[in-house]
N, C-alpha and C positions, 0 to 999 in steps of 0.2 A: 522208092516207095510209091507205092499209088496211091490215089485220092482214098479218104477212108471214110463215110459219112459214119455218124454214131447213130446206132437202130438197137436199141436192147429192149424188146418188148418180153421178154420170157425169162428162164433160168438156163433153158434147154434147146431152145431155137438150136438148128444146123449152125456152127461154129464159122466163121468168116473170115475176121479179124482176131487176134488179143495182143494184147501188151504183157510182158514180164520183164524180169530183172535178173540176170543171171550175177548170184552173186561174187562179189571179188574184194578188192583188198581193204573193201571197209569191214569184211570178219575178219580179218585178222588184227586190225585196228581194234579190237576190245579186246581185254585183260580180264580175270576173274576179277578185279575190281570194279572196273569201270559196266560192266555187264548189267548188274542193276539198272544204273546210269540208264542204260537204253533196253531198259525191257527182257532183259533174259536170264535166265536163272544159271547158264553157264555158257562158256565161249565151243563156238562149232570151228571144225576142218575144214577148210576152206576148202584145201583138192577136194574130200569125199561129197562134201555140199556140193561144189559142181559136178560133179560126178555123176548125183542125182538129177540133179537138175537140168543137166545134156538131156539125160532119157525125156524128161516132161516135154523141155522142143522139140528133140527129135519126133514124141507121140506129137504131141499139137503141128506139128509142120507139113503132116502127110491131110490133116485136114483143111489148113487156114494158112494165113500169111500171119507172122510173127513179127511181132515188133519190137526190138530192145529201147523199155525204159532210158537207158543211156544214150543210146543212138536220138531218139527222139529228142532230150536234150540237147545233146550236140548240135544238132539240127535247128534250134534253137537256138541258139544261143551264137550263132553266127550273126545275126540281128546284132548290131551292137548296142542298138537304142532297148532292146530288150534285153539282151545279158545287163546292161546298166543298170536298167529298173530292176532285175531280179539280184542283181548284186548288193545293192543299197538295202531293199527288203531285207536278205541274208545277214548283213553287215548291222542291221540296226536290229534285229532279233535277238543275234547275240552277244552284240556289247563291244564290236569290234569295228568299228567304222576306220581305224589306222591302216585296215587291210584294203580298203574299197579299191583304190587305185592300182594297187600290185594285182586284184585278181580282173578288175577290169580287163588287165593288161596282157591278160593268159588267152590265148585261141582255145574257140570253142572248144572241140574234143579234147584236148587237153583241163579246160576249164571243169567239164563235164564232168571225167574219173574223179576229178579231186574233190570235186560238192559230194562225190560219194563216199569217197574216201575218207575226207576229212581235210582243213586246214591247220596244221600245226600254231599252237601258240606261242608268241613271240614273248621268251623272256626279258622284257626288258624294262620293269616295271616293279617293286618289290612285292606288291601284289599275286602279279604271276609269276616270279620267280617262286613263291611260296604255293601257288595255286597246286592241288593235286594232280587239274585237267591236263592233257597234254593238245589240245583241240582247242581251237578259237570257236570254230566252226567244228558243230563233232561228225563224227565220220556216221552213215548210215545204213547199219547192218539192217534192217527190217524193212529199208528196199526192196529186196525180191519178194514182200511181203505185198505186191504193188495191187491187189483189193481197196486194201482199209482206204488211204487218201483221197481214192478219188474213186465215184458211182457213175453211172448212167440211168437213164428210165427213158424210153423209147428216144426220141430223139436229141434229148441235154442232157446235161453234164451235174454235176453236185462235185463239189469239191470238199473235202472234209473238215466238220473242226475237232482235232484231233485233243484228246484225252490227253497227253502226256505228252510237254514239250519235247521229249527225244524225236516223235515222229513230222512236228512243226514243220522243219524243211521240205519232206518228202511233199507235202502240200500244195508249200509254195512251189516245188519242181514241176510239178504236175501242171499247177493254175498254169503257169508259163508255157506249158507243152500244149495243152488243150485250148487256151484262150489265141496264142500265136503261130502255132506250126502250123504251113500252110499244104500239107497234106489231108490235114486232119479236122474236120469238117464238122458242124454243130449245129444246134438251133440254139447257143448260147449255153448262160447256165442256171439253173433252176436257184443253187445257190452256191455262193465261197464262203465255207467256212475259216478263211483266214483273216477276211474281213471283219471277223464277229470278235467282240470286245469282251462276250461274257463267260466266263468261265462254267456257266450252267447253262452253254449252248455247245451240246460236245455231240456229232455223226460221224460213224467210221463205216467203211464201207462190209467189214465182215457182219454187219447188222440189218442190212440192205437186202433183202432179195425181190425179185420183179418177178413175182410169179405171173401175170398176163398184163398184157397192154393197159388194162383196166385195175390193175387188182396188184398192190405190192403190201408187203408182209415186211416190218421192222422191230428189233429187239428195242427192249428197255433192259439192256445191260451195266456192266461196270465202266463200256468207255461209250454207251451212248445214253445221254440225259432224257429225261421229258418234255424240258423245255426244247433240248435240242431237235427230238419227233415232233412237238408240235411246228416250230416253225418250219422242219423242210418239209411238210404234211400240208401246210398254207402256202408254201411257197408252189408245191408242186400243184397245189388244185387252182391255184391262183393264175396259172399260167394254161393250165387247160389239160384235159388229157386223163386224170386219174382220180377217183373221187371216194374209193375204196379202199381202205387201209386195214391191216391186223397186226394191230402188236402186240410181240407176245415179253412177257416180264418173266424173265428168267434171274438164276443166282450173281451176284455181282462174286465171283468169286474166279481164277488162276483158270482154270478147267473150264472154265465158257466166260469168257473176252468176249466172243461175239456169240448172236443167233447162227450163225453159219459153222459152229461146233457141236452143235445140238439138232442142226437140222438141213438138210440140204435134198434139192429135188436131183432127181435119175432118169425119171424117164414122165410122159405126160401125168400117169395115174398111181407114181410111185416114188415115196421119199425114204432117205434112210435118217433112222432118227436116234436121239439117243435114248432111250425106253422110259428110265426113270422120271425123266424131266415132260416128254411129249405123252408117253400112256401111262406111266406106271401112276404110284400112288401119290407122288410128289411133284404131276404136272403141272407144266408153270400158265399158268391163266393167260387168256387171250382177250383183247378185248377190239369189236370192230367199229371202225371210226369213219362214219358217211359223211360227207363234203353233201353240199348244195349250194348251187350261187357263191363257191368262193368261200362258206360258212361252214363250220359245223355241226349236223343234221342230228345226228345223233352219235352217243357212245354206249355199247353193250357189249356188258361184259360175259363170256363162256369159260366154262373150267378147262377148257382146252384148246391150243392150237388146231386141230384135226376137226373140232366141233366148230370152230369157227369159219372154218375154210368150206366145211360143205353146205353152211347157209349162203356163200357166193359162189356157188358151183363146182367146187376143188373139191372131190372125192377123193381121197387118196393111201392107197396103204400103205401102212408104213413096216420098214426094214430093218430091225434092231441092230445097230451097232453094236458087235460084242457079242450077240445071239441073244441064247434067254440064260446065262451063267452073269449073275452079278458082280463076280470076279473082274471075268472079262469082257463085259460093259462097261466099265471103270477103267480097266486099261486102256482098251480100246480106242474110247473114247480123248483120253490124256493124250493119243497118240494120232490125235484127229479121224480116228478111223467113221466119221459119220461127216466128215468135210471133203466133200465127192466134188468135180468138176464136171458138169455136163459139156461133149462136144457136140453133141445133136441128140434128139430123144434116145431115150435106152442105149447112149453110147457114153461111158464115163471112165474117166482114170482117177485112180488111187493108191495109197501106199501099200506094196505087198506085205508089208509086216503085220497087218491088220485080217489076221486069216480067219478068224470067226467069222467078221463081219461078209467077209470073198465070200464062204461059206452061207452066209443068209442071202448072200445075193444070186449066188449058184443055185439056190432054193424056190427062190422067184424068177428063175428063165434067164437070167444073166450066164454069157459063155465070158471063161475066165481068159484071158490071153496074157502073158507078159510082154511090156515094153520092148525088150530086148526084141522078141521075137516078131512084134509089130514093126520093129523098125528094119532087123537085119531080112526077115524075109519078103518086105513089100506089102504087105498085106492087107488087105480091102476091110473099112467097118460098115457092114450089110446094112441097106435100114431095113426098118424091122428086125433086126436081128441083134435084142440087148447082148452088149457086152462090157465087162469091165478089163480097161486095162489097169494092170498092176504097174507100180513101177518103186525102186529102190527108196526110200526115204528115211530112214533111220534116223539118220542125222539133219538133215531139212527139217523133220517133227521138231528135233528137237528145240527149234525156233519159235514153237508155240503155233504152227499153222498146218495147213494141208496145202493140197491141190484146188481146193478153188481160193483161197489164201493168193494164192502165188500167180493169178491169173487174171488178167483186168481183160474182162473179153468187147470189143469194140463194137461188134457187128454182128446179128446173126439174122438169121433166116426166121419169116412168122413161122411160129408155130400150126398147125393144123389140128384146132382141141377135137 
């Protein structure tokens, strides 16, 4: 692996670096029961999950260097003064400190799969014997999910505080990957949310976007608080760097978990969004929040994300996911079809099941290309030349995310507005 500094000043900068999670046998470790448990409404195929999710490295590899989530731990965790601490952390989170020693005692890469996996729980107690759990430590299928835990904003790091103690671990996985891997390079971090005691201090990274070096846009959703924007809002101007904020207040509701299912950028002057919520009659209010000296300058509120953005220079039009059929805006949209990944301006991939939405983008000067055909025949992404690739996900969706979901990008290129 080579040195990797963190630079995310954009959404769309040229792609460089990313981190993902190719999933493995922590989906098969959830049951129709236990599924709740961690967030998901039904258990996914493991083959067909990877399946898709080959296509996504395969596209992402022909532009950047790819980093496996798990390898990075690995890598990690060779440290033994570091796997300790992160062991102990693990072990007193979930009430299992009898294991400290056994997993101490596991080599990295091996240690690594099974924090993903899961550690089985030891019947030996009448307690557990009766417990339903089968997991000490539970297994972490919303891994490949690797956004939410942990941000970037130009040069540091945000570590999340996550909404729903199923995702608690992935956190701490991360702080240890970003704070100690010595390829992987920082100006520190703006904040840990694992550090935070308050339960009304909750940022996930699908709520996060960095629209310009100067200028980032954050939800007020169902897994990110107010309290929790304000402090990483004071942490980040506190530290220097960004002093312009938009957040937009959207439904706490299944269907938008984060700002990044309702709204994600494509290209410098182009977002795809989901209609009803960004223009239609039901859009969710923006409000922009000016930093000075460290403080709060001011707060004003606009009836819309779009209106908000072009009083700080962001013109942008937008691209209805699902088209203009209400139907299938709603589907669509359930099936992330408005959570686009950019690898460099007007270059993005998405799930081919989402054909309306291909269709609105075909419309605005996007050339459609499949995965498959990116990857078996070689083939160049022009600049200047918008294009969407497609790629399989059927079953990925149905984890509740997309393609920028599934992609912690490390590095990109400035933008050139």
């Amino acid at each position: 692996m080579r040195n990797t500094q963190i630079n995310l000043d954009s959404e769309i900068g040229k792609l460089n670096a990313v981190m993902v999670h190719r999933p493995g046998r922590e989906i098969e470790n959830m049951t129709p029961a236990s599924a709740p448990d961690v967030l998901y409404d039904d258990i996914l195929n493991l083959q067909l999950a990877v399946r898709e999710h080959d296509q996504l490295t395969g596209v992402l590899s022909r532009v950047a260097d790819v980093y496996e989530f798990e390898d990075l731990l690995s890598d990690t965790l060779a440290d033994e003064h570091i796997k300790g601490l992160l062991i102990d952390e693990l072990v007193t989170l979930y009430g299992c400190e009898e294991l400290a020693e056994e997993l101490k005692a596991s080599e990295g890469e091996g240690l690594a799969a099974q924090l993903f996996a899961g550690t089985p729980m030891r019947k030996d107690s009448l307690e557990k014997f009766l417990s339903p759990l089968r997991h000490a430590i539970p297994p972490l299928p919303n891994a490949f999910f690797t956004r939410d835990a942990v941000m970037a904003v130009n040069e540091s790091v945000i570590i999340g505080s996550m909404a729903f103690k199923a995702r608690f671990a992935e956190a701490l996985l991360l702080k240890a990957i970003f704070k100690y891997h010595d390829k992987i390079r920082s100006d520190g971090f703006y904040f840990d949310g694992t550090a935070s005691t308050s339960q009304k201090i909750t940022i996930e990274g699908g709520d996060l976007l960095v629209l310009r070096e100067d200028l980032i846009m954050i939800g007020y959703s169902e897994r990110t608080t107010t309290r929790g924007i304000d402090t990483l809002m004071s942490a980040i101007a506190e530290k220097g760097g960004v002093e312009n904020f938009v957040v937009v207040e959207i439904p706490k509701s299944r269907a938008t978990i984060h700002l990044d299912m309702i709204f994600t950028m494509v290209d410098r002057d182009k977002c795809v969004v989901f209609s009803p919520l960004i223009t239609g009659m039901h859009k969710c209010k923006a409000f922009h929040v000016r930093y000075e000296q460290q403080r709060v300058k001011r707060i004003v509120e606009y009836p819309g994300v779009l209106e908000a953005l072009r009083t700080q220079g962001l013109d942008l039009k937008p691209v209805p996911c699902g088209g203009d059929n209400e139907l299938r805006q709603e589907r669509e949209q359930w099936s992330s079809g408005a959570n686009f990944f950019a690898m460099a301006p007007g270059h993005i991939i998405g799930f081919e099941h989402n054909q309306a939405t291909a269709e609105e983008l075909s419309k605005s000067g996007f050339e459609i290309v499949t995965a498959d055909r990116l990857i078996s025949e070689d083939l160049a992404l022009e600049p200047g030349r918008p294009t969407l690739v497609t790629m399989h996900g059927s079953e990925l969706s149905r984890g509740g995310g997309g393609c920028r979901c599934m992609t912690m990008p490390l590095n990109r290129d400035q933008v050139d507005w």
